[in-house]
C-alpha positions in Angstrom: 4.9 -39.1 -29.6 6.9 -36.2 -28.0 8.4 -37.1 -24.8 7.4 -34.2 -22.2 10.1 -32.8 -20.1 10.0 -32.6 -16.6 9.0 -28.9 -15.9 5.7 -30.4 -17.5 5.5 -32.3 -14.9 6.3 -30.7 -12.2 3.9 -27.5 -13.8 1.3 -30.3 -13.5 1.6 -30.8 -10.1 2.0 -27.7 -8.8 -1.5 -26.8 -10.7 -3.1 -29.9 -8.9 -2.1 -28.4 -6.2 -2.9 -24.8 -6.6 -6.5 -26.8 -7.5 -6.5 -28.5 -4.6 -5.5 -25.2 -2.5 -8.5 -23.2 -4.3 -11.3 -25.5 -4.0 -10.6 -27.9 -1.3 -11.8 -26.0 1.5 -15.4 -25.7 -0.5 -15.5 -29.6 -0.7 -14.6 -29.9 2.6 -17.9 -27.4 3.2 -20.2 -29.7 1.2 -18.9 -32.9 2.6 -19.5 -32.0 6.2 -22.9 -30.6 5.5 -24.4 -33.9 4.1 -24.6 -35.6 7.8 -27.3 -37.0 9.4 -28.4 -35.6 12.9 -25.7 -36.9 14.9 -23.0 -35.2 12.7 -20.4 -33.0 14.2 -18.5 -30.2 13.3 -15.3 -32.5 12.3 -14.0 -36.1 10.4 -15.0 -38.3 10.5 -18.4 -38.4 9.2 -21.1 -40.7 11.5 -23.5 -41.2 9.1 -24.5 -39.5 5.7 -27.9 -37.5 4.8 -29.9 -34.1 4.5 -31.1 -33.3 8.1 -28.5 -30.0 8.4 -29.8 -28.8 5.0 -33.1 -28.7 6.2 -32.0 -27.2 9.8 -30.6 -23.8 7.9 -34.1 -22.8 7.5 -34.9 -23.3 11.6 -34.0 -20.9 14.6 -30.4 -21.9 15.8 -29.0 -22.2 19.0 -27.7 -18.7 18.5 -29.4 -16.5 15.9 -30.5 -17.9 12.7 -30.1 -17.9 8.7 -33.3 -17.0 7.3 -33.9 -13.2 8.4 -30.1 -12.5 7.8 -30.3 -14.0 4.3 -33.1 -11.9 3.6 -31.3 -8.7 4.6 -28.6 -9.4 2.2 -30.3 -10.2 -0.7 -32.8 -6.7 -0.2 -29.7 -4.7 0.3 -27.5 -7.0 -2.4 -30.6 -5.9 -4.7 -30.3 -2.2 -3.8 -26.6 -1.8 -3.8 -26.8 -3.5 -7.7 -29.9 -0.9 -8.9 -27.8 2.2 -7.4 -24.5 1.3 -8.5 -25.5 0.3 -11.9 -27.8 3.2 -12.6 -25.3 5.3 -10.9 -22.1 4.0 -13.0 -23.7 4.4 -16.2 -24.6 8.0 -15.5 -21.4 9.2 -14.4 -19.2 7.0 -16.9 -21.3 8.6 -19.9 -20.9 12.0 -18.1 -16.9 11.5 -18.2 -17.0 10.9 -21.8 -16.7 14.3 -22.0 -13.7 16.2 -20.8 -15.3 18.9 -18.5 -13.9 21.1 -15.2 -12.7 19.3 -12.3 -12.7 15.6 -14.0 -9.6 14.8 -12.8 -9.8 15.8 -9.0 -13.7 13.8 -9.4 -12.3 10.8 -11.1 -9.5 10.6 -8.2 -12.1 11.3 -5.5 -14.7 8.8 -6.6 -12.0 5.7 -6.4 -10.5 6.9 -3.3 -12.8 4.9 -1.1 -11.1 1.8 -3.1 -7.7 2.8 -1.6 -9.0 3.6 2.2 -8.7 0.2 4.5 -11.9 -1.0 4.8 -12.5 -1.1 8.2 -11.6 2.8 8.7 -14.9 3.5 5.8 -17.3 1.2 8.6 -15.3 3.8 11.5 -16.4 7.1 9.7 -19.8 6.2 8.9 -20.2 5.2 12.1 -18.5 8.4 13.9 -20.7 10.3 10.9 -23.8 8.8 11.8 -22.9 9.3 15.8 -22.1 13.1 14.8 -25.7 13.8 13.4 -27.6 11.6 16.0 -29.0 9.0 13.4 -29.1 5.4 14.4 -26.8 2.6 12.7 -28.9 0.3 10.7 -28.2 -2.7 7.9 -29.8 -0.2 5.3 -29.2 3.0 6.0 -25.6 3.5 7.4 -25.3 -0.1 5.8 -26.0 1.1 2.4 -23.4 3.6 2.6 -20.8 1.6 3.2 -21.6 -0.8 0.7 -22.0 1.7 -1.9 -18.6 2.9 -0.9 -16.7 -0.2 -2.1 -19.1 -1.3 -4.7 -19.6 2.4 -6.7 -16.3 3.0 -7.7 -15.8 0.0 -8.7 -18.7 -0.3 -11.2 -18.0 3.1 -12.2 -14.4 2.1 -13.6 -15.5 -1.2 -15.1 -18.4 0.9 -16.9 -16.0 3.8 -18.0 -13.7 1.3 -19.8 -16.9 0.1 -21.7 -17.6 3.6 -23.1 -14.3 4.2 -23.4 -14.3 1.3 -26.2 -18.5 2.9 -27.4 -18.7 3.5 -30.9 -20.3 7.5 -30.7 -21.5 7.1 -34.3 -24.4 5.1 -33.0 -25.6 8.1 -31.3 -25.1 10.5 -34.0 -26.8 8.7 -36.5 -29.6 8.1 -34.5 -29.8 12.0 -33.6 -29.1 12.6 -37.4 -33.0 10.7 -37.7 -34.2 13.0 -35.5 -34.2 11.0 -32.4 -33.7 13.0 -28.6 -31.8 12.0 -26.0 -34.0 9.8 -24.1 -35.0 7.6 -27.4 -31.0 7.5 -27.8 -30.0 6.4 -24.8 -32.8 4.0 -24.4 -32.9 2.4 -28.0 -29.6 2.5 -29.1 -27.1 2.7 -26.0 -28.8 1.0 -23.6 -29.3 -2.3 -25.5 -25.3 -2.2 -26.7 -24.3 -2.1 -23.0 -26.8 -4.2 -21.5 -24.8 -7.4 -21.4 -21.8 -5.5 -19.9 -24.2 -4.1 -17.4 -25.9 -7.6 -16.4 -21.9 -8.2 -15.7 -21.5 -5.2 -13.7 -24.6 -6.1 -11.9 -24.0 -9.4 -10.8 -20.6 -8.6 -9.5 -21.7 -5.3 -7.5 -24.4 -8.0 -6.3 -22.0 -10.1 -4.9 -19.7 -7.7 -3.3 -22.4 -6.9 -1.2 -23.9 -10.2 -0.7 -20.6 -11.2 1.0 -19.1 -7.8 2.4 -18.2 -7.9 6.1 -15.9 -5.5 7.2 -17.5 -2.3 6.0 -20.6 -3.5 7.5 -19.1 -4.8 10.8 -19.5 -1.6 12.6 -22.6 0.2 10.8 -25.1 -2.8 10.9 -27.2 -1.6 14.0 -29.0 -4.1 16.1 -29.7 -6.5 13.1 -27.0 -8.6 11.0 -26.7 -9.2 7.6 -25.9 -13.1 6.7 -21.6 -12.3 6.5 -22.6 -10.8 10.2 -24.2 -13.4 11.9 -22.1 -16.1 10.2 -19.4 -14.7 12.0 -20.8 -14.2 15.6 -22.1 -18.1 15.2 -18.4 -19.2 14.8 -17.4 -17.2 17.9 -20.5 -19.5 19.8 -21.4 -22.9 20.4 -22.4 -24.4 16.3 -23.5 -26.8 14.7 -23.0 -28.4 11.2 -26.0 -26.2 9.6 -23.3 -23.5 9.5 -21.7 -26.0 6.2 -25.5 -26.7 5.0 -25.6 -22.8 4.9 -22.4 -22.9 2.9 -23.8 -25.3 0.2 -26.9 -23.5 0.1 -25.1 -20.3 -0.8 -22.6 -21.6 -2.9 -25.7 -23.1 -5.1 -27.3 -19.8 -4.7 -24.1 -18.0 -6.1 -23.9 -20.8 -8.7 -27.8 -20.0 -9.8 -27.1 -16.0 -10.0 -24.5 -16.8 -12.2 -26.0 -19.0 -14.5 -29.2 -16.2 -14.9 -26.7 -13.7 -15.7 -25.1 -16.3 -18.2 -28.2 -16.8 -20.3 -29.3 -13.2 -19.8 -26.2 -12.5 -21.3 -26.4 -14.8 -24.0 -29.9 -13.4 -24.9 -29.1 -9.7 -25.0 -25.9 -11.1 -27.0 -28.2 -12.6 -29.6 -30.6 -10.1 -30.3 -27.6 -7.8 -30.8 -26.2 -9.8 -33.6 -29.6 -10.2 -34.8 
């Protein structure tokens, strides 16, 4: 047997550690959120159990989960239908070279370069200008479209980019329109990269905070009112809440997997 040298080793280690950095903090989460009533916010544990998991879904002593949570996932769900409809329109639209790509192209991404919190300052100074109240999913919307657009819009570019155009023609060549086309033979090739593009405009939503820190109007979205409950008096239900959504994020992707692996399949078939 080989005798490994000792930058394996020390490779090793430094992984374990890089390991250890990456998930700790989320085992920490899920330890501290299985305690029993008279758990506290710190080790070490006084007793082991599933009372915090259970207090997520009650009112808190400032705020509370459930209405937050709720408010995410609607707007999560709307942010993924518009950016996804809206990325594959515009990506098939730049498959053609037509006036004024370039300056569009450069315009579209340019919210991805802006510092986030100055996109929450202009939509709130916009919104002020025209006299139209703030709110989670209005002014909300915006700004979460304006980090999660361009960014499905360059993932689904580089998918027709690699889109084999003799699919289409052959299909026109049998007489079939536009519509039939795109719905028969385009749609189901991209549909696996598009559950892909969905799921991660999802969650870029789900979690944003600091383009939705000063458009969110009187109500919070989940990221929102997790953060004013650190800034208060807490409790350990703020880790249950962090399990929950972990699972949660766990269970999205899983769906998308065998989504995936179903579209995949009937492809190849």
């Amino acid at each position: 047997m080989q005798k490994r040298s000792l930058s394996f080793y020390v490779l090793a280690v430094f992984f374990g550690l890089f390991v250890l950095f990456l998930y700790g903090p989320m085992f920490t989460i899920f330890i501290l959120s299985l305690q029993g009533p008279d758990g506290t916010l710190t080790f070490p544990i006084r007793s082991f159990g599933f009372y915090w998991l259970g207090q997520v879904f009650q009112e808190q002593r400032v705020g509370n989960f459930v209405e937050p949570f709720g408010r995410s996932l609607l707007l999560g769900a709307i942010v993924t239908l518009l950016a996804a409809a809206t990325s594959v329109l515009s990506s098939m639209a730049f498959r053609e070279r037509f006036k004024g790509a370039t300056p569009l192209f450069y315009l579209t991404i340019a919210s991805l370069i802006v510092p986030s919190i100055l996109i929450s300052l202009g939509i709130g100074v916009m919104f002020q200008v025209f006299g139209w109240p703030t709110n989670w999913l209005t002014s909300g919307l915006g700004a979460h479209l304006s980090w999660t657009l361009p960014i499905a819009f360059l993932i689904m570019l580089g998918i027709f980019n690699r889109f084999n155009p003799a699919y289409e023609e052959a299909a026109r060549d049998l007489g079939a329109s536009d519509f039939k086309t795109f719905g028969e033979i385009v749609l189901p090739l991209i549909a696996p990269s598009l559950i892909g593009v969905g799921l991660l405009t999802f969650t870029l939503s789900y979690d944003e905070f600091t383009r939705t820190s000063l458009v969110s109007g009187q109500y919070n979205t989940l990221p929102l009112e997790i953060f004013g409950m650190t800034t208060n008096v807490t409790s350990p239900a703020l880790y249950a809440l962090g399990t929950l959504t972990t699972l949660f994020s766990f269970t999205m992707i899983l769906s998308a997997y065998f989504a995936y692996r179903y579209l995949a399949r009937r492809q190849q078939g």
